[in-house]
Each structure stands twice: as C-alpha cells, then as structure tokens.
C-alpha positions as CSV (number, residue, x, y, z in Angstrom):
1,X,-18.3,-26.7,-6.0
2,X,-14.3,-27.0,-5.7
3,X,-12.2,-26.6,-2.9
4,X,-9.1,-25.2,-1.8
5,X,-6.3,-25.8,0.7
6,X,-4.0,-23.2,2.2
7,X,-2.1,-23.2,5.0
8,X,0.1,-20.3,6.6
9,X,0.3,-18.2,9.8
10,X,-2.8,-18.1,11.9
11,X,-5.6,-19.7,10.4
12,X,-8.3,-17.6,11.7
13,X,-6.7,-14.6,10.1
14,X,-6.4,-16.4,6.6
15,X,-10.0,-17.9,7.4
16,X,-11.9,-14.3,7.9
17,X,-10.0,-13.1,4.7
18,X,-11.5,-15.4,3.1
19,X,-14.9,-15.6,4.1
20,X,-15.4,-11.9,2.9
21,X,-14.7,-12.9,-1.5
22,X,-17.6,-13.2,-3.6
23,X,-18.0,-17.1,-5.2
24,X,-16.6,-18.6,-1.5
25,X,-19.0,-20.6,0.6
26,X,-17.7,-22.1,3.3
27,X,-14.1,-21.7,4.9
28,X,-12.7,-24.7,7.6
29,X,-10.2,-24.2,9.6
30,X,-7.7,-26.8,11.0
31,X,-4.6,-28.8,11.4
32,X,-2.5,-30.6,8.4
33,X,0.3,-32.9,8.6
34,X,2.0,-33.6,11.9
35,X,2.3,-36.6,14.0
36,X,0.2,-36.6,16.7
37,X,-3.4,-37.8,16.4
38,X,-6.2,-34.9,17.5
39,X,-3.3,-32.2,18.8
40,X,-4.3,-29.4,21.3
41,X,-3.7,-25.5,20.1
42,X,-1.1,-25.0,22.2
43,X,0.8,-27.9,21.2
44,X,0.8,-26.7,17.4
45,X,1.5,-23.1,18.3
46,X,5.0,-24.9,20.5
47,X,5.8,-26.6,17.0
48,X,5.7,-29.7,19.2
49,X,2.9,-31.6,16.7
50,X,4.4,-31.0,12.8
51,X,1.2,-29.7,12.5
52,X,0.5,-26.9,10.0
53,X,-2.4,-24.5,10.5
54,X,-4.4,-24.7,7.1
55,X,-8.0,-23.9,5.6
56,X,-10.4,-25.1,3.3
57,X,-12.0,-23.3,0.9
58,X,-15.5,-24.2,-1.0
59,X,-15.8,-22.0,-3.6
60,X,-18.1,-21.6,-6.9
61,X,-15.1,-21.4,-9.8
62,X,-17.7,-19.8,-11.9
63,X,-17.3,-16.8,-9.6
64,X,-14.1,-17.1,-8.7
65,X,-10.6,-18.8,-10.1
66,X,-8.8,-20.8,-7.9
67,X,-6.3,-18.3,-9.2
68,X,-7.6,-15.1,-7.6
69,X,-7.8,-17.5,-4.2
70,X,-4.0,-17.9,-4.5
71,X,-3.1,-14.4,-5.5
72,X,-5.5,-13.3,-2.2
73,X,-3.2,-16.2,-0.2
74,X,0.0,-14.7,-1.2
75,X,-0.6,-10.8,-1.6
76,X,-3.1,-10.8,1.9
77,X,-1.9,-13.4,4.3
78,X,1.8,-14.6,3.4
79,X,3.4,-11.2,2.3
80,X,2.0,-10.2,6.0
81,X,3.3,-12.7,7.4
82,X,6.4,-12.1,6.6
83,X,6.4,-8.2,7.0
84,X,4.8,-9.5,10.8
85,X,8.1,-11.7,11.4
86,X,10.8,-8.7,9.8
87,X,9.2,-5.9,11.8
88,X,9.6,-8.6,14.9
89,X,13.4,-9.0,14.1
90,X,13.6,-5.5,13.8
91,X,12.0,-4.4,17.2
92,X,13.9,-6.5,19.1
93,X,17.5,-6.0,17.2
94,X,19.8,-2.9,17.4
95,X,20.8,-3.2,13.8
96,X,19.3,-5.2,11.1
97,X,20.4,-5.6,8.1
98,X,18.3,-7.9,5.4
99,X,17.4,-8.0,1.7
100,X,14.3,-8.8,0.5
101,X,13.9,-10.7,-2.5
C-alpha cells in the first residue's frame, strides 16, 4: 500500500473526492505544518496557526498511479478552488479585470 499527501482548500471536500476512486483505501484528514501544537478549526480557518489543511491518501498503485491522484488533486480540487476565490472577487467588485494563465 502507498500513500499520498495533498493539501488545499477544505479538506473535507478534497477528502470525499477522494474516497469515491477505485484502488483508494482510506483517506485522513488533518492539519500540516504550522506552529502551534494540536490547533483548534477555527484557529486554522483565521490563518492564525500556519497550519495547512491536508489529506492522506492509502492507495493500491496497482489500481491506481499516484499520477491519476495528482491529476484528480489539480483538475477536481485546486482548479475549483481557484474558480471559488475569482467568482468571489468578482461578486463583490464592480469591475474585474484578470488573466488567467
């Protein structure tokens, strides 16, 4: 069994994601980095911690490539992140310009 590590956003949306692909076993979800020892939610949703949200991933790389796990981390949970945090700007903004990349 391997494991995985990704981090991004709200980790019970990147957790249910994952739970759902064929090959995973068991997704944790959790705190990384920061500077405080045992931090409370709210704490890491202030940014007051340097905590990240993160998961981890036990999967069987016989049924699926840590490579399909990243694509589904990127394509699924950061691209939406980021269309979450433009449509935010744009709701609350007049006129928005912005290129994406």
């Amino acid at each position: 069994m391997d494991q995985a590590v990704f981090c991004g956003g709200c980790f019970w949306c990147t957790e249910a994601v994952f739970k759902r692909l064929n090959g995973v076993f068991t997704v944790r979800s959790g705190y990384t980095g920061g500077f405080i020892k045992n931090p409370a939610y709210r704490e890491v949703c202030q940014g007051r911690t340097g905590h990240a949200e993160g998961i981890i991933i036990e999967y069987d790389a016989t049924v699926v490539a840590y490579s399909d796990l990243l694509e589904v981390f990127l394509q699924r949970i950061i691209r939406q992140h980021w269309i979450d945090k433009v449509m935010m700007l744009v709701r609350n903004t007049d006129l928005l310009f912005f290129t994406l990349i």
